[in-house]
py3Dmol code that shows the C-alpha trace and the ligand (Angstrom):
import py3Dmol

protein = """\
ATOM      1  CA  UNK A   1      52.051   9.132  30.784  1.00  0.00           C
ATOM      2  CA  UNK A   2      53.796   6.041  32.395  1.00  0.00           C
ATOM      3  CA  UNK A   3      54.089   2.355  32.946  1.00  0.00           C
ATOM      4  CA  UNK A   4      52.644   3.071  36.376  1.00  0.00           C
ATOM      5  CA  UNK A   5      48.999   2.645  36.917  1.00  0.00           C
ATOM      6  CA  UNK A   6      47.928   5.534  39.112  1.00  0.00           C
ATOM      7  CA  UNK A   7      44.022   6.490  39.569  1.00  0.00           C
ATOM      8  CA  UNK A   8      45.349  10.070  39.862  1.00  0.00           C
ATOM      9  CA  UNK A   9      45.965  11.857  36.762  1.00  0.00           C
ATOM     10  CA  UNK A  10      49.465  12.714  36.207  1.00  0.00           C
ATOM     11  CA  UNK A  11      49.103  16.421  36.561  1.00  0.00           C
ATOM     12  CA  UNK A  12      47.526  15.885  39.836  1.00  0.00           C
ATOM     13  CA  UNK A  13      50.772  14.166  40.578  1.00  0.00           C
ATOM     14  CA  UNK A  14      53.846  15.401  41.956  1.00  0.00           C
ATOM     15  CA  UNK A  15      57.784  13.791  42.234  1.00  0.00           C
ATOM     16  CA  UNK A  16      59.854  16.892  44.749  1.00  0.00           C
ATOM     17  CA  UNK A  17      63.059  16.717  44.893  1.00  0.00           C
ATOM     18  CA  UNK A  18      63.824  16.297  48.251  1.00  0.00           C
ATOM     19  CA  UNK A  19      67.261  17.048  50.391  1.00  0.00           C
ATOM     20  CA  UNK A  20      65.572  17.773  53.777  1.00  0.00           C
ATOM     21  CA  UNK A  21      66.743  21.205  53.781  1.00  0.00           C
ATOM     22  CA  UNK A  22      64.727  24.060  54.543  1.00  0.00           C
ATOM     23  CA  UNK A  23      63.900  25.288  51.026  1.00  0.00           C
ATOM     24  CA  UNK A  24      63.055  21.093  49.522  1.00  0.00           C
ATOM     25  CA  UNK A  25      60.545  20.665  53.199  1.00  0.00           C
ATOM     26  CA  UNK A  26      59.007  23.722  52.185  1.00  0.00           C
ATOM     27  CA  UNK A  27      58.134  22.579  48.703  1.00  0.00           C
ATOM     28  CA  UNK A  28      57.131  19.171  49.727  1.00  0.00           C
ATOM     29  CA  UNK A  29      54.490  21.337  52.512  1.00  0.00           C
ATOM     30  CA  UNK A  30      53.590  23.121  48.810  1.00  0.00           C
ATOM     31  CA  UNK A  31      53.449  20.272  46.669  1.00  0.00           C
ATOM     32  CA  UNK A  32      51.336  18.219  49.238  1.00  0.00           C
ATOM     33  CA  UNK A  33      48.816  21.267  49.453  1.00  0.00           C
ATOM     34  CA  UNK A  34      48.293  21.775  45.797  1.00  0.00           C
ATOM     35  CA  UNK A  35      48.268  18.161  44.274  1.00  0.00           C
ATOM     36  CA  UNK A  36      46.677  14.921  44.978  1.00  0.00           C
ATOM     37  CA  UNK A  37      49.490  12.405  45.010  1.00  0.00           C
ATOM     38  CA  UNK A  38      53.249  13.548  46.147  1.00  0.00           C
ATOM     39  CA  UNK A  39      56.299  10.956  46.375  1.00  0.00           C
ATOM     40  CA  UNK A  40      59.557  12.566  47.263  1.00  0.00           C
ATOM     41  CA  UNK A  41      63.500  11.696  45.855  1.00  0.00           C
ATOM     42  CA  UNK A  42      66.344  12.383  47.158  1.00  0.00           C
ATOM     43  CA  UNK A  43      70.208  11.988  45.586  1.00  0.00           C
ATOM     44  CA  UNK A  44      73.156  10.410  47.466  1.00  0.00           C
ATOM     45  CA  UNK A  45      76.078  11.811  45.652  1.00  0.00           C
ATOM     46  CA  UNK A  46      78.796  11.086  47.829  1.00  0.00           C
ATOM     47  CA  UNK A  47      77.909  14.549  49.856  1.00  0.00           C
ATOM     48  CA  UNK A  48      80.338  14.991  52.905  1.00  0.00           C
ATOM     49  CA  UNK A  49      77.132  14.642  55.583  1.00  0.00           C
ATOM     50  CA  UNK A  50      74.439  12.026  55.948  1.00  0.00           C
ATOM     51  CA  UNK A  51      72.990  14.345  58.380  1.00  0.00           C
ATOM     52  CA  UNK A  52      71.008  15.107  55.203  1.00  0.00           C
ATOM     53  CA  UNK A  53      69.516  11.808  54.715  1.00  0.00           C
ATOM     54  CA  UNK A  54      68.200  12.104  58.115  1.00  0.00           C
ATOM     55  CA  UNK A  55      66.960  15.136  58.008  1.00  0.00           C
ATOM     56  CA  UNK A  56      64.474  13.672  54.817  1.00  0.00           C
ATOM     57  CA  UNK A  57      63.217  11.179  57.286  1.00  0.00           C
ATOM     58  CA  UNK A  58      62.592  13.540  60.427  1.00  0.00           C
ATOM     59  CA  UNK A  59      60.842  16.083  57.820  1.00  0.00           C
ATOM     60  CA  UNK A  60      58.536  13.238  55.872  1.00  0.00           C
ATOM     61  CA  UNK A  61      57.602  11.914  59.505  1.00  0.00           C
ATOM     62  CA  UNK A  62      56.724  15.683  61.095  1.00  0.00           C
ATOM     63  CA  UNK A  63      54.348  15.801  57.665  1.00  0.00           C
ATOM     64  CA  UNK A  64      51.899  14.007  58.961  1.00  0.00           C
ATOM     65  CA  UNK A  65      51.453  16.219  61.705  1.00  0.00           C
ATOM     66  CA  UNK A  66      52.585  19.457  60.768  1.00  0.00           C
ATOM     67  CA  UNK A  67      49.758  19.093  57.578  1.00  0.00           C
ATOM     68  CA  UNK A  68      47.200  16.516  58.869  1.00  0.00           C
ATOM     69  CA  UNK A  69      45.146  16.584  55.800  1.00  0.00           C
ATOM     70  CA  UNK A  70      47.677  16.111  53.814  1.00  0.00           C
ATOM     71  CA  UNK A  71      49.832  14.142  55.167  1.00  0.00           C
ATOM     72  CA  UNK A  72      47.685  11.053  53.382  1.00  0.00           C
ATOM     73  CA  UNK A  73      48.779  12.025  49.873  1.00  0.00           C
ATOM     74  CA  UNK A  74      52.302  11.403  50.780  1.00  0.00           C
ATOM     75  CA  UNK A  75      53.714   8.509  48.769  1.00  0.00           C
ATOM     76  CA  UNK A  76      56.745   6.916  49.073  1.00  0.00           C
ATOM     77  CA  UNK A  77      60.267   8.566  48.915  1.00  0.00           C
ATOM     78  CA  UNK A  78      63.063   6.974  46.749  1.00  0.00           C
ATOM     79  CA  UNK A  79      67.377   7.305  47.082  1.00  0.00           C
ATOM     80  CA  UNK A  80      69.093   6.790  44.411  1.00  0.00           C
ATOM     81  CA  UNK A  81      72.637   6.997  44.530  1.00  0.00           C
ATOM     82  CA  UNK A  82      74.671   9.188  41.910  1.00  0.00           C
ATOM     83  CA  UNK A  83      77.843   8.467  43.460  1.00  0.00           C
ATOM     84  CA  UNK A  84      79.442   8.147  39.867  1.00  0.00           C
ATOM     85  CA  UNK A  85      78.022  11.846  39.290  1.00  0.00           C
ATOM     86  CA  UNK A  86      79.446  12.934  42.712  1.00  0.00           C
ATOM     87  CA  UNK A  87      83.076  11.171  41.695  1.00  0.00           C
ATOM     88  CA  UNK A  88      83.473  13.684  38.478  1.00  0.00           C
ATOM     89  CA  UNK A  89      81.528  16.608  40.345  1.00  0.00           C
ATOM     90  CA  UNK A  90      83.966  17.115  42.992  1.00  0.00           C
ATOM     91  CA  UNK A  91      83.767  20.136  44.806  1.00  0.00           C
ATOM     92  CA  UNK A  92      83.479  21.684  48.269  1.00  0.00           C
ATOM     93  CA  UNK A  93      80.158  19.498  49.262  1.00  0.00           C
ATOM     94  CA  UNK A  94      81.318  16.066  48.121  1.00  0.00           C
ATOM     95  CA  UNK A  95      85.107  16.934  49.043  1.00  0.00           C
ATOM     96  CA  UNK A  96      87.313  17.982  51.752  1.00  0.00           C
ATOM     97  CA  UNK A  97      87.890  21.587  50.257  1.00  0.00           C
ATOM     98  CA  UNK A  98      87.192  24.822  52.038  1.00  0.00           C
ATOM     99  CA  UNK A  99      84.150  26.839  51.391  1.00  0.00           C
ATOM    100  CA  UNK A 100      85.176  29.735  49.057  1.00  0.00           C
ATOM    101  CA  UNK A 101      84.528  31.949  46.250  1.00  0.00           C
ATOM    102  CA  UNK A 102      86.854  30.782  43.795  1.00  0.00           C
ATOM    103  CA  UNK A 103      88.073  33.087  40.680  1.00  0.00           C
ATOM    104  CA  UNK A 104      85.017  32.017  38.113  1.00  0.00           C
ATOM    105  CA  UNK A 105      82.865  34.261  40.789  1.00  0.00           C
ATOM    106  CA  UNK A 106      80.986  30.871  41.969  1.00  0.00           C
ATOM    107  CA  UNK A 107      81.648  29.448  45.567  1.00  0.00           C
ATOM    108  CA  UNK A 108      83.479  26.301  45.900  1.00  0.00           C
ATOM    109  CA  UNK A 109      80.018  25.093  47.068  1.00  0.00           C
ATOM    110  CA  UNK A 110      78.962  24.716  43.246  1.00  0.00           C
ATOM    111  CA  UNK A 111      78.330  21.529  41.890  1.00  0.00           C
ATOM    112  CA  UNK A 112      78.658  21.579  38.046  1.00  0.00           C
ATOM    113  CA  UNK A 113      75.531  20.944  36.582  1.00  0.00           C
ATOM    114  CA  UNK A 114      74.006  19.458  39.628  1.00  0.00           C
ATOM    115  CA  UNK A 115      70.593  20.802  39.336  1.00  0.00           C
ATOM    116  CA  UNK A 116      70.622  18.866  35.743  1.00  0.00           C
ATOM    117  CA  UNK A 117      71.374  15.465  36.614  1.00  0.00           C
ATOM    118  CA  UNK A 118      68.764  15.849  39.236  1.00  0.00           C
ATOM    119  CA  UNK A 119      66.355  16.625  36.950  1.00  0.00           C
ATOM    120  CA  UNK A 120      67.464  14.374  34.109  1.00  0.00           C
ATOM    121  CA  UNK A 121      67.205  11.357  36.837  1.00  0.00           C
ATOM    122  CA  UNK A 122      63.943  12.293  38.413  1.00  0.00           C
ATOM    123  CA  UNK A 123      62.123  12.941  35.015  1.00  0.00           C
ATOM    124  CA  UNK A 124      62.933   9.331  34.799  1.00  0.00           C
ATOM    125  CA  UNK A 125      61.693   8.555  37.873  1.00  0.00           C
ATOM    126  CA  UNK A 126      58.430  10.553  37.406  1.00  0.00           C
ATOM    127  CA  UNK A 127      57.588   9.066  34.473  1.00  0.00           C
ATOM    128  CA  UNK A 128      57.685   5.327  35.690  1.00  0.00           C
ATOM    129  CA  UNK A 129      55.640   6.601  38.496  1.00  0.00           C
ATOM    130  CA  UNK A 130      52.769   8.546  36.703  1.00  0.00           C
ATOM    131  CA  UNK A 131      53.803  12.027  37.849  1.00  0.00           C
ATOM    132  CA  UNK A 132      53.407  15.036  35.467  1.00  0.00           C
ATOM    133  CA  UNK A 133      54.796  17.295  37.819  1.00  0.00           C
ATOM    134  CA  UNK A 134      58.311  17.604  39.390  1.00  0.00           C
ATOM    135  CA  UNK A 135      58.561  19.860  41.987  1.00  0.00           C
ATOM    136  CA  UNK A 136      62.610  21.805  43.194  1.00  0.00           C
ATOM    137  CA  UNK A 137      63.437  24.273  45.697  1.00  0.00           C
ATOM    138  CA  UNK A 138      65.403  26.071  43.058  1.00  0.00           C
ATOM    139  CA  UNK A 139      65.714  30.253  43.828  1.00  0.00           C
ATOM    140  CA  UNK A 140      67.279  32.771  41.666  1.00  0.00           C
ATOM    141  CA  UNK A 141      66.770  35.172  44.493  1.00  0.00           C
ATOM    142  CA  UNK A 142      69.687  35.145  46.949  1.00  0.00           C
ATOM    143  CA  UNK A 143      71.109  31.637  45.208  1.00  0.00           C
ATOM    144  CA  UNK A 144      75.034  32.089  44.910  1.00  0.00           C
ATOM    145  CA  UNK A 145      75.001  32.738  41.607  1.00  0.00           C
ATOM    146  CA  UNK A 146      74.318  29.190  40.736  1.00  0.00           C
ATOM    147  CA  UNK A 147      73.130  29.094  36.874  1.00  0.00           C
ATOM    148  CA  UNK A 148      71.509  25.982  36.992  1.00  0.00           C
ATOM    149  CA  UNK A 149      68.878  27.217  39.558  1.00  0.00           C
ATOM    150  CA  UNK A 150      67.760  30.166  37.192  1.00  0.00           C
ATOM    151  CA  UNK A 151      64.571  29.844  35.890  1.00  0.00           C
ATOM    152  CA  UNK A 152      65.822  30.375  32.304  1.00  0.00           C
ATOM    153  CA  UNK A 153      67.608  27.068  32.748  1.00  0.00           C
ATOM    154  CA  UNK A 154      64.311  25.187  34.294  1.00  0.00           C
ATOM    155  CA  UNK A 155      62.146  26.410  30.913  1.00  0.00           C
ATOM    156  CA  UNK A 156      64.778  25.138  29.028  1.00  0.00           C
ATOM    157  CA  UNK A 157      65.293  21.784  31.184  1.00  0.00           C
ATOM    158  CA  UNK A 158      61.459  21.178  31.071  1.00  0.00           C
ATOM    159  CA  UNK A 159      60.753  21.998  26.925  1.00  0.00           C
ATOM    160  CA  UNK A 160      64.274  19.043  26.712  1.00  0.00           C
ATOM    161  CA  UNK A 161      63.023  16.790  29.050  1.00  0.00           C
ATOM    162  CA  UNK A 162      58.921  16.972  27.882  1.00  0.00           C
ATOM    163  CA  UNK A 163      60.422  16.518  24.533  1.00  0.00           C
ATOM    164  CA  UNK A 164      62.856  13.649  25.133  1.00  0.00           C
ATOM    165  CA  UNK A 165      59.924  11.691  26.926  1.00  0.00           C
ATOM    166  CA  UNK A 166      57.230  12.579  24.613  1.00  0.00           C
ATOM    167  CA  UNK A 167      55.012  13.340  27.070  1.00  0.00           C
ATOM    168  CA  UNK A 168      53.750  16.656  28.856  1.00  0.00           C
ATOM    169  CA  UNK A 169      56.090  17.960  32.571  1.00  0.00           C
ATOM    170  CA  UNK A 170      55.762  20.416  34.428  1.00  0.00           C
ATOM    171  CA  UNK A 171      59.134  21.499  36.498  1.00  0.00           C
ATOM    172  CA  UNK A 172      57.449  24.268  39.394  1.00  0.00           C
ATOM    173  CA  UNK A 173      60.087  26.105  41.538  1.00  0.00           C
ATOM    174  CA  UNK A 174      57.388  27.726  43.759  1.00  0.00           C
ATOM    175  CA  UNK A 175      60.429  29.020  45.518  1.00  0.00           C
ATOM    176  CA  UNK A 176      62.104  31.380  42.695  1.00  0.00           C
ATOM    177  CA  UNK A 177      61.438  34.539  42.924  1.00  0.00           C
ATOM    178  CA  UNK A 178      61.098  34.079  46.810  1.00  0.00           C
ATOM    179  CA  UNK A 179      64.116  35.160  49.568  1.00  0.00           C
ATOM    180  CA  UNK A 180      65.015  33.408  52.420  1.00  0.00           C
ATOM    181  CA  UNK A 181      62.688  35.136  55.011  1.00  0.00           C
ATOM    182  CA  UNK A 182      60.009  34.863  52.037  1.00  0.00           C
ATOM    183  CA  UNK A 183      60.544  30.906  52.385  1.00  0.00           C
ATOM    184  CA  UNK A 184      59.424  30.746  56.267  1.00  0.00           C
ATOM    185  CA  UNK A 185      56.528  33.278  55.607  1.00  0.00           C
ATOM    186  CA  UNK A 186      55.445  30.459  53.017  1.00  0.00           C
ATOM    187  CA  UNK A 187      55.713  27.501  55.255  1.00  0.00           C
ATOM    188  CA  UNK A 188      53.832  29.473  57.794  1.00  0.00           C
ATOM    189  CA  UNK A 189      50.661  30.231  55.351  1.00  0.00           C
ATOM    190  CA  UNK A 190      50.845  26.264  54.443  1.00  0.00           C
ATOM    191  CA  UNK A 191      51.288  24.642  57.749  1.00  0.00           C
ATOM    192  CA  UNK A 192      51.267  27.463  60.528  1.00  0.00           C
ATOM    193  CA  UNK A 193      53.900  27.285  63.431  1.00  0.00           C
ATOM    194  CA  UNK A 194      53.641  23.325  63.497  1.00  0.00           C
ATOM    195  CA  UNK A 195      55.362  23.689  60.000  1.00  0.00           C
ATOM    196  CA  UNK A 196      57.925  26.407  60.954  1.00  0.00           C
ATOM    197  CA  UNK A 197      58.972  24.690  64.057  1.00  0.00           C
ATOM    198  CA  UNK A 198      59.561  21.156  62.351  1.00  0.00           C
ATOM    199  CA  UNK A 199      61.075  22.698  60.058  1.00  0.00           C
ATOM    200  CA  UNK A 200      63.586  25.299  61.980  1.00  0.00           C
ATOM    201  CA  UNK A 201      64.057  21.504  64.141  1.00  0.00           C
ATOM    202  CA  UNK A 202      64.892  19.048  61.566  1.00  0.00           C
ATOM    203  CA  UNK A 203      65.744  20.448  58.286  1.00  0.00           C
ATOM    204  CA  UNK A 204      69.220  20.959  57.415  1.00  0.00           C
ATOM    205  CA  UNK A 205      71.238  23.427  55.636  1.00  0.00           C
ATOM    206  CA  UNK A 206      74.710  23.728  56.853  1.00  0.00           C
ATOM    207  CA  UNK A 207      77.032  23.119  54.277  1.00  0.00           C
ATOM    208  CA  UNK A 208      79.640  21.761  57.127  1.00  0.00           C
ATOM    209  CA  UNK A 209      76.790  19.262  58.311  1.00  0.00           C
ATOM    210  CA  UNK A 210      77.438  20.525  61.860  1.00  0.00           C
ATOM    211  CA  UNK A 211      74.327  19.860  64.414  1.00  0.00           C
ATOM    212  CA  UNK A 212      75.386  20.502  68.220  1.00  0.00           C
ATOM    213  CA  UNK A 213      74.055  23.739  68.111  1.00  0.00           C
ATOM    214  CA  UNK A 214      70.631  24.837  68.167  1.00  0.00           C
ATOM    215  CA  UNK A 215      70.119  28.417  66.953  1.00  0.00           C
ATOM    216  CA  UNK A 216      66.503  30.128  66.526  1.00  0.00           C
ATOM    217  CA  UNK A 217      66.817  29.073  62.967  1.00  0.00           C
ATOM    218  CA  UNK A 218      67.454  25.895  63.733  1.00  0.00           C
ATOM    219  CA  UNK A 219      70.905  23.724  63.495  1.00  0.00           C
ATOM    220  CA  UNK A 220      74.417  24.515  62.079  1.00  0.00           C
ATOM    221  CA  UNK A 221      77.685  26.077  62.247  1.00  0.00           C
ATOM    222  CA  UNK A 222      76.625  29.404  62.318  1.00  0.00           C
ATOM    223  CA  UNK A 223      79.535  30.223  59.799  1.00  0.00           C
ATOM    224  CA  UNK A 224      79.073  28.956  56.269  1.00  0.00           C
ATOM    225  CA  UNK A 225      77.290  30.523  53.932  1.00  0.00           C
ATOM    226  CA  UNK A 226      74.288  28.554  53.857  1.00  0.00           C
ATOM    227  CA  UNK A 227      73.747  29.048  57.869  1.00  0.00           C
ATOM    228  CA  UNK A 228      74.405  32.965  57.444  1.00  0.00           C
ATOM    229  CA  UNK A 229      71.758  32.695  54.597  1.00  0.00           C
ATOM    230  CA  UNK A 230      69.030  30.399  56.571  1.00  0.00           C
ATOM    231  CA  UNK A 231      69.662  32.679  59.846  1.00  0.00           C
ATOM    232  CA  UNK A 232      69.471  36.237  58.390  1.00  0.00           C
ATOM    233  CA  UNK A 233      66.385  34.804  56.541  1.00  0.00           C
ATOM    234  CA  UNK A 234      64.990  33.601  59.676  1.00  0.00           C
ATOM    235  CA  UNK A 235      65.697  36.931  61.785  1.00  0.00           C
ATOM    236  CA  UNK A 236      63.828  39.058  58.724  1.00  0.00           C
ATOM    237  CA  UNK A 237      61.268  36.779  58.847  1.00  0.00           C
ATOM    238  CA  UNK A 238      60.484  36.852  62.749  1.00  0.00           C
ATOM    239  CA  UNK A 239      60.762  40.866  62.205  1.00  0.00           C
ATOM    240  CA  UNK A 240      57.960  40.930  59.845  1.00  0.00           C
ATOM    241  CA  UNK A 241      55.714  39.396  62.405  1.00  0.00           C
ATOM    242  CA  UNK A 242      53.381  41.329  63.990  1.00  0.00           C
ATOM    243  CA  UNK A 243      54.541  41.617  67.861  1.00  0.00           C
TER     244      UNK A 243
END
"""
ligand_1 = """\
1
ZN
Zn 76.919 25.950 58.535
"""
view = py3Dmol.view(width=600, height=400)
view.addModel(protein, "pdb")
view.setStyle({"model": 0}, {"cartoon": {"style": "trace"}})
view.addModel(ligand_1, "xyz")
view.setStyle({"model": 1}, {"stick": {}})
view.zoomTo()
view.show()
């Protein structure tokens, strides 16, 4: 499907969209289980915390030993900065504004139409680099009423996109119709505790980019929403374990 020569077919081949959060690591533990060739991409939109970037690098790095036979189908990861995007985007993540619900019923946490670019910009991506499949940590369970994670949008992102590059993709959101504590119970099939733990260590969710201190669930304010989501995820999670 590309200008890339790859001996794996491109529906054996996987671009995830990658923020080194908790839901994008557990999707790039998914992706590298089901297909044969995974490269990861990540966006630098002018986001308030760089923590993030680092995070993508700690996670990619505990891959190899969290999923050892795996870990040699990971490619390579690409940046690539939409700091023009993040400029007209403005909004609690990429500027200095509280973290509220504001009166359209969204949080100030919503990015308009960030979930498009991102997919506009990897399709591109993908198809230079011979992958039929792009892989996001999208959820339509407990997302903040986001409506470009619904699945509804995906179909209709992946019928545009396959059509606008005349060629076949594939956009799975493995996590959709999963919640939070759902998410950990995943990770745990795919890569047992070694996958839980780098995760809970080195992924990162808080929306305030705070890391001094370490919770069960791993690092963050404790505050925002995206901390009260990952923890009370985390605590259901732990109490569905058998003792
Ligand atoms: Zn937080």
């Amino acid at each position: 499907m590309s200008d890339t020569s790859s001996p794996v077919p491109a529906e054996r081949s996987a671009l995830v969209l990658f923020s080194g959060g908790q839901d994008s690591a557990t999707c790039l533990a998914w992706a590298l289980d089901r297909y044969d060739r995974v490269e990861t991409v990540g966006f630098d939109y002018g986001q308030r915390h760089h923590v993030e970037m680092q995070a993508r690098e700690r996670i990619r790095g505990g891959m190899a030993t969290a999923l050892p036979d795996a870990a040699a189908r990971l490619g390579e990861d690409f940046v690539i900065d939409l700091s023009g995007y993040g400029a007209i985007a403005e909004s609690a993540l990429t500027a200095d504004r509280a973290i509220e619900m504001e009166a359209s019923g969204l949080p100030s946490t919503f990015v308009p139409g960030r979930n498009l670019v991102f997919l506009t910009v990897a399709s591109a991506l993908a198809y230079r680099r011979g992958h039929g499949v792009l892989v996001g940590g999208m959820c339509e369970t407990d997302y903040s009423g986001y409506p470009d994670c619904r699945r509804e949008t995906i179909d209709a992102m992946q019928t545009t996109l396959a059509l606008g590059l005349a060629t076949p993709l594939e956009i799975a959101t493995p996590l959709m119709q999963l919640d939070k504590a759902q998410t950990w119970a995943l990770a745990e099939r795919l890569g047992g505790r070694a996958l839980t733990a780098l995760i809970e260590e080195d992924s990162h969710t808080c929306y305030r980019g705070e890391r001094g201190e370490r919770h069960s669930w791993g690092y963050g304010c404790g505050h925002c929403p995206a901390c009260e989501l990952r923890a009370r995820g985390h605590a259901a999670w732990k109490a569905s374990l058998p003792a």
